[in-house]
N, C-alpha and C positions, 0 to 999 in steps of 0.2 A: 740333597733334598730338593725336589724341584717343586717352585711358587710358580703357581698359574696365575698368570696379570687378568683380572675379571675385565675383559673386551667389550666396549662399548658397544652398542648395537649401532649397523651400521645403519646411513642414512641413504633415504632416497633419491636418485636422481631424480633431478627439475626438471630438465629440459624439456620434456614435452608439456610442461604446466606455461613455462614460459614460449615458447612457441606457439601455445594455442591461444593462449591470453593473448599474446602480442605486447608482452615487455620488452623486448630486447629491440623494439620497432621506433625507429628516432624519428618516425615522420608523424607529425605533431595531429590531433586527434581532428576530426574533423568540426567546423567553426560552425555552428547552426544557431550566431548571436541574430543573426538579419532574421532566420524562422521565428526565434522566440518573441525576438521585438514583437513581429506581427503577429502572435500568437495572444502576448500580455495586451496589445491593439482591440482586438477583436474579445477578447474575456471584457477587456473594461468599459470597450463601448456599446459592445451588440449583445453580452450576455450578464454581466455584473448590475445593471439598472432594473433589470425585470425581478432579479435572483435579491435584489435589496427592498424591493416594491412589495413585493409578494412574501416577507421573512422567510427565504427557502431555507436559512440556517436556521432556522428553531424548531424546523420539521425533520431534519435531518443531522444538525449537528454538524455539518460539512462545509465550511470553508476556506475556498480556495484563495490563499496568497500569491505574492507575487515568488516567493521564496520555492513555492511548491511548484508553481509553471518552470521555472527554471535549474530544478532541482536534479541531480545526475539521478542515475535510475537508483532503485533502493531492495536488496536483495536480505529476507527475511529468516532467522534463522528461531526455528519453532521445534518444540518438543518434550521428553519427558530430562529429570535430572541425569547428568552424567554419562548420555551421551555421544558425546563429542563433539556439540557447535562449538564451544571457544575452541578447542582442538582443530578441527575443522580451518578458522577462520584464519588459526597461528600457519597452519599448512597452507592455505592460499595464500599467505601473504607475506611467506618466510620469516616468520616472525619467532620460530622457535631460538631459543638460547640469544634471545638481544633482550633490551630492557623494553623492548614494545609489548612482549608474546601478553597475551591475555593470560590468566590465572587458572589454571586445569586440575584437577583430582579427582577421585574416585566417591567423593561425600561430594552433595548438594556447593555448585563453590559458583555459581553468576546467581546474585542475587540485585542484581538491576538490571533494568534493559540498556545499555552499552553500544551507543554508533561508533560505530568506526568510521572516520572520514580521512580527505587529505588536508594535509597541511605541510608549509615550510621544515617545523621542527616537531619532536614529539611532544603533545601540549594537552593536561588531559581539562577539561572543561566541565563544570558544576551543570545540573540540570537546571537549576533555578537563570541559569546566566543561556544557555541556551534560545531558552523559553523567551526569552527577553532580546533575544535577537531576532528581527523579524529577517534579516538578510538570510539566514536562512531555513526551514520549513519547517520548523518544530514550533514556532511562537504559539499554535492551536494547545499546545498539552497545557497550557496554562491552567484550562478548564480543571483536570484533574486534579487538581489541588498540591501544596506544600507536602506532602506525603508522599506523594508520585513524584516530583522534581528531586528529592531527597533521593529517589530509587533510580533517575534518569542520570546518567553518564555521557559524554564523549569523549572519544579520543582521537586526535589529530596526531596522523602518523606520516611521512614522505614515503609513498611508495608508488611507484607509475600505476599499476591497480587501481589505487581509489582514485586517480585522477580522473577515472571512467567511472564509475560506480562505489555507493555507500553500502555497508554493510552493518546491520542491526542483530545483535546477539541476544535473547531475550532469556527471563527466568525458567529455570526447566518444571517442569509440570510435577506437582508431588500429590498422588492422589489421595493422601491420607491424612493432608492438610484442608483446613476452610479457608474457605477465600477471603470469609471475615479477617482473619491473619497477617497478609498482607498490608491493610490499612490504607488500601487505595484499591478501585474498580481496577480489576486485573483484565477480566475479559473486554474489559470497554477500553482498555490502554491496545490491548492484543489487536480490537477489531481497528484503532485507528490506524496504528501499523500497517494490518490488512487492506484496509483499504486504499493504500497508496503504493504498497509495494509491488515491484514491478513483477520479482521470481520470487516464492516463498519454499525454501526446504524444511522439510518437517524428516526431521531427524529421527530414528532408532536403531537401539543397538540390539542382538540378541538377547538378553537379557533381560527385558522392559519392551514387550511385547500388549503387555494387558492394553486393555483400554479403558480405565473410568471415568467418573464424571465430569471432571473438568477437559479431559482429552476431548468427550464426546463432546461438553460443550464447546470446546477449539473447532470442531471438524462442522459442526452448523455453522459458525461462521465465519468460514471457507466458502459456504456454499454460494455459485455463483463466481467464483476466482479459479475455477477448477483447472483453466487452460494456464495459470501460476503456480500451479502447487506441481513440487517434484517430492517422491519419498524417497529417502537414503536409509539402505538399511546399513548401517556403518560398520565396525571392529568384523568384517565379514572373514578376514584369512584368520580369524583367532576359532574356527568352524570348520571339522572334517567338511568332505564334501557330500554324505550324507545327512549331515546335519545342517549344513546348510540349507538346503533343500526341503529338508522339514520348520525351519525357520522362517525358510520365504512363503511357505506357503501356509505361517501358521498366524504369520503377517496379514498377507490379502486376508483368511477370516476375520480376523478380528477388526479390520479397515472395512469391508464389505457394507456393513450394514451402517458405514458414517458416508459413504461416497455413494451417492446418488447418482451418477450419468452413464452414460451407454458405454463411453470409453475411457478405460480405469487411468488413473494417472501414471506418468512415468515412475518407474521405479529404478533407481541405481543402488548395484551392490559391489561395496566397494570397500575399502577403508582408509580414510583419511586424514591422514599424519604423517609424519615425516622417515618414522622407523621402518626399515625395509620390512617388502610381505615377509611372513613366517613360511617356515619351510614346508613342502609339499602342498601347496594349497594352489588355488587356480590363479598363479602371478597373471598370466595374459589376461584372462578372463573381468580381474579386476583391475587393469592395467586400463582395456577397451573400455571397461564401463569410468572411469574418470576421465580419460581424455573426452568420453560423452558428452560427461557432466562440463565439463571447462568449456566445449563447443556451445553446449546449449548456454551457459552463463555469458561467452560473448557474444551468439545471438541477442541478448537482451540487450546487453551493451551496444551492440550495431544498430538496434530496432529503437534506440530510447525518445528518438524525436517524433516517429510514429505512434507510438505507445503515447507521449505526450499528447498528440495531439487528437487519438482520440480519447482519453482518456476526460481530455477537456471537451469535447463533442458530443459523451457520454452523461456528462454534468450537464450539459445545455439543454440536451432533451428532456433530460430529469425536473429542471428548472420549468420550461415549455409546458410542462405536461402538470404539474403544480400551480402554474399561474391558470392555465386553463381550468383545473378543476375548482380553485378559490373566485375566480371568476361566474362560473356557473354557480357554486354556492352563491351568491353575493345576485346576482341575475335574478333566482329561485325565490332569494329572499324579499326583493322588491317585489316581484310580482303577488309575493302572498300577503305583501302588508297591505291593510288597510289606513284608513284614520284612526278607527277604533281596536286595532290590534296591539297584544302586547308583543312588541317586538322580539324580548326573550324569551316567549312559550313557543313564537312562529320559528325563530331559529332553532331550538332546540330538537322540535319536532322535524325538521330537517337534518341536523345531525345525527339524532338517533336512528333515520330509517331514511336517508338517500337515495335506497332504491326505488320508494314510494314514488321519489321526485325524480327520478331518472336524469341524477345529474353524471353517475358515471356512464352509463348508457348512450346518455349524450353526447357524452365527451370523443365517445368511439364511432358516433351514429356521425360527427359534423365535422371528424377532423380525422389525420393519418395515424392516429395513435394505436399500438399494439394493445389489446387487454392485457398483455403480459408484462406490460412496462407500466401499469397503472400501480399506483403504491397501496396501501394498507389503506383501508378506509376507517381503520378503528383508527389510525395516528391523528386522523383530522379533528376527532372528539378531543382531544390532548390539545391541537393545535390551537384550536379555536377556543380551547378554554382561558387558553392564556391571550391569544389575539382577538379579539371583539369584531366580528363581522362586519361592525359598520367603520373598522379603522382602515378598511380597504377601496380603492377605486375599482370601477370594472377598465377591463383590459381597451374597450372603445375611449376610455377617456386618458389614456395614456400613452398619449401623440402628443406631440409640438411641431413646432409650423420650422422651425430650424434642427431638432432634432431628430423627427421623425415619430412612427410609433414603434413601442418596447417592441410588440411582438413581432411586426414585423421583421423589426433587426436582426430579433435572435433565430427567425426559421431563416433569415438568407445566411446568417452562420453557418447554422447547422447544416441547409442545404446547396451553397457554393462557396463560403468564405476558407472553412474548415478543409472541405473537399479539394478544392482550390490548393490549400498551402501543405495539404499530403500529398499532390499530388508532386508539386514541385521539389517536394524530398527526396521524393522516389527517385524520379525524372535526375536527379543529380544536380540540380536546380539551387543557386545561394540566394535569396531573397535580398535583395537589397536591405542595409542597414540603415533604420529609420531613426529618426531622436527622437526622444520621449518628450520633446517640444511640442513638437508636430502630429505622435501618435496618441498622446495622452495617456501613456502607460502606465502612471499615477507615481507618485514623489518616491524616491532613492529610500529601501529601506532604512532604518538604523536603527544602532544599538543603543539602549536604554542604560546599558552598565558599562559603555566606554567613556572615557572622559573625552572631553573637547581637546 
């Protein structure tokens, strides 16, 4: 009687995952401590005074740490349930069959968002204790409450990988649930994510094609991160090669009418996990498109001191152009008060109708400001609701005879300090390593829940 031993399926060769990463590479990563120094310089002297003067975080909600300036790059993993980002992230990091791999199935199974970071040994770490380390760049989720920390994860894993780059596994999207369910702002957790991550994959599988409302609200805000977002349609060799074909392009419709821009985003079809492709399907085919994807992910990783540094050049304009427009509120207002004026009918009737008073018009008429980088002008009704017009100086009076003035500090950032020290990255250039004595980089983060 002959027993058939049931054959494990076999597993994929690495070798080109580790060759293109650059694991097998002992020549230690390159030092950009001297760029940052002068980078957290330059935030805390020439951009951080105006950005605290002006409350640009109560307009936007965006504050930048020191955790955040010096933060490796952060690669985002987005989509519907089941699949394949934890999968995905076990295959990047060789994590299948060791006690690291993340947790995978066919039922809804990540129900938190989950960093992945490096560490000495494997060490998984509470959200609430994260949060509470300002050393590094989570300390803002505080905002989201006891509910959200409950749902926040880390895990510290030794692997040469993350010594380059973080990587965030998020809940998969279930459209036939409410958001209410959750029990914490899910889209407001998603966009802070968004808004820092350097690559964002937005995962599907053939199966999970549709798109509803919570997808569609995911892909508004995207908008504006377009040149970050890559699609992966994943379990691609589980697909004759006619059906494939109908897959991909049943994809683009239903993606179509969420991506706004002239040039559609990248798309990789691939499959990614450790189990060899299945038999007869396009091996090369998916084979070219991962080594892709692994180029373009160390691109980000080669690019992350750029990306830094404009990303922080990007906030300083945003700031610039906030201070100027609260300014001109505040200008507008003096000029219409009288003796006999009530001060909050004369402000109000400026907030409600600005264009009356041609304060944004101004703002384009007297300075280099794009119209297309001006913010919302309904936010300013919100803002000012809560900050009182008259708790502001104007921008004339925010000089000092040893410090300088705000604004001007922050346009020679913007337009030589910034330029300046991208420039010297490029160039091959190591910035001299400066003390935090001397640059004023502000006091050594710490942890609130480590003991002395």
């Amino acid at each position: 009687e002959e027993v058939e031993d049931a054959s494990e399926p076999t597993k994929r060769d690495r070798s080109h995952l580790e060759s293109t990463l650059k694991l097998n590479e002992d020549k230690p990563a390159d030092d950009f401590s001297g760029a940052l120094q002068r980078l957290r310089k330059i935030y805390h002297s020439s951009i951080k005074p105006l950005e605290q003067s002006y409350r640009y975080n109560e307009l936007r909600q965006h504050e930048i740490t020191d955790g955040e300036i010096t933060s490796k790059p952060m690669v985002l993993f987005l989509g519907p349930w089941s699949v394949g980002k934890s999968s995905m992230i076990n295959y990047l990091l060789g994590l299948d069959d060791t006690p690291y791999q993340l947790y995978t199935g066919a039922e809804p199974t990540t129900s938190e968002f989950t960093v992945i970071m490096h560490g000495p040994k494997l060490k998984t770490i509470e959200g609430i204790v994260m949060a509470a380390d300002s050393a590094r760049s989570f300390s803002p989720l505080e905002k989201f409450g006891q509910n959200f920390l409950e749902k926040l994860i880390g895990i510290e894993v030794p692997h040469k990988l993350l010594e380059r780059v973080t990587f965030v596994d998020t809940p998969g999207i279930i459209e036939n649930r409410k958001q209410q369910e959750r029990g914490y702002p899910f889209n407001d957790v998603c966009q802070w994510f968004i808004d820092r991550a350097d690559l964002i994959f937005v995962v599907f599988d053939p199966t999970k094609l549709d798109v509803g409302l919570e997808l569609e609200m995911l892909f508004r805000q995207l908008k504006g991160r377009e040149s970050q977002i890559r699609i992966i349609l994943n379990k691609a060799d589980s697909l004759a090669t006619q059906e494939l074909m109908r897959v991909y392009g049943a994809l683009f419709w239903s993606l179509a009418p969420l991506i706004n821009v002239t040039e559609p985003p990248r798309v990789y079809v691939s499959s990614f996990w450790p189990q060899d492709y299945h038999p007869d399907t396009h091996k090369d085919l998916f084979l070219k498109e991962e080594i892709s994807l692994l180029e373009d992910l160390n691109q980000v990783i080669e690019n992350r001191m750029e990306n830094k540094i404009a990303f922080i050049r990007q906030h300083a304009i945003r700031v610039r152009i906030h201070a100027l427009l609260v300014d001109r509120y505040l200008q507008t207002y003096k000029d219409k008060m009288t003796f006999f004026s009530d001060g909050e009918l004369v402000f109000r009737d400026i907030v409600e109708d600005p264009d009356k008073f041609f304060i944004f018009k101004s703002i384009l008429a007297k300075t280099n400001v794009s119209k297309f980088d001006l913010p919302n002008r309904e936010a300013y009704k919100d803002f000012f609701g809560i900050n009182p017009i008259t708790s502001f100086k104007l921008l004339s009076q925010q000089c000092s005879y040893m410090g300088g003035c705000f604004l001007e500090k922050i346009e020679k950032a913007i337009t030589r300090e910034l330029p300046d020290l991208l420039g010297s990255i490029g160039l091959g250039k190591k910035p001299n390593v400066l003390s935090c004595d001397i640059t004023g980089c502000g006091e050594t983060p710490k942890n609130r829940y480590r003991k002395p």
